[in-house]
N, C-alpha and C positions, 0 to 999 in steps of 0.2 A: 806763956809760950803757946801758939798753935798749935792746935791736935795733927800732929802727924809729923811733926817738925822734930829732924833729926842735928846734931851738931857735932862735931869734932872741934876745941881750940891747940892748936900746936905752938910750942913757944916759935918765934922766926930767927931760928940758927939754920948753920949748915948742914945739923945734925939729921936736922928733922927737913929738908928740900925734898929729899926723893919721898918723903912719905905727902908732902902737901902736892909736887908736882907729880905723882901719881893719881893721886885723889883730883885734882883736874884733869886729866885726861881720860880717866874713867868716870869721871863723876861731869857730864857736861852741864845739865843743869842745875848743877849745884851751884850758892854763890860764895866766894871768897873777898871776906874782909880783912884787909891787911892796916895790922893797928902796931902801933909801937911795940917791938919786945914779941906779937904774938900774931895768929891768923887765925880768924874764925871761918870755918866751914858750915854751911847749911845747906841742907836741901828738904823736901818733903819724901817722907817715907822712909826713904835707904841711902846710906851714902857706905861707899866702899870701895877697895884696893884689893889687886892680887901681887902675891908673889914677885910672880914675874916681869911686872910692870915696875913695882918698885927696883928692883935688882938693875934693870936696863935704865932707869933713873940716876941710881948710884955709881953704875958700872964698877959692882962687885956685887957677892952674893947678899942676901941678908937677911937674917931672919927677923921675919913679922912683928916678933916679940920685942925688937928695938925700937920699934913705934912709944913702948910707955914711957921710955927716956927722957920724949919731948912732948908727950901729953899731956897738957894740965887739966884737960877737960873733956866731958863727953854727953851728952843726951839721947838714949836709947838703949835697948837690947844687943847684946854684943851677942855675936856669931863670926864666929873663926876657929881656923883649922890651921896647918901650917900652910896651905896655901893663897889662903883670902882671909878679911878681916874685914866685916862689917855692923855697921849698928844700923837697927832699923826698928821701927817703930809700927807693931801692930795694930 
């Protein structure tokens, strides 16, 4: 893995949309690989989602911690509060 290279994979249900299409619209250079059953997230450094973003995603409220439901994977230091959640790599 490159040094500085962060990942999130999400399985690809409905469960987990507002969490990947939030994580695109916050994350622009980030790249997204959509593979059978999952979607892998990359970016260099930081990759990360707030609150709010997700919520307006789902159109209903949600809390952050629903993210683990559909995570099978992740590469980085995780930082989050209730209202952002990111991994990033020193």
């Amino acid at each position: 893995m490159s040094e500085g290279k962060v990942f999130l994979i999400f399985q690809d249900t409905a469960e987990a949309r507002p969490f990947i299409n939030a994580l695109e619209q916050e994350n622009p250079k980030a790249s997204f690989d959509y593979q059978p059953g999952m979607v892998r997230i990359e970016a260099m450094g930081e990759l990360g989602m707030t609150r709010e973003v997700v919520c307006e995603q789902a159109g209903r409220d949600v809390d952050l911690q629903e993210l683990h439901l559909t995570l099978i994977s992740l590469s980085g230091n995780i930082e989050e509060d209730d209202d952002y959640f990111r991994v990033v790599r020193h």
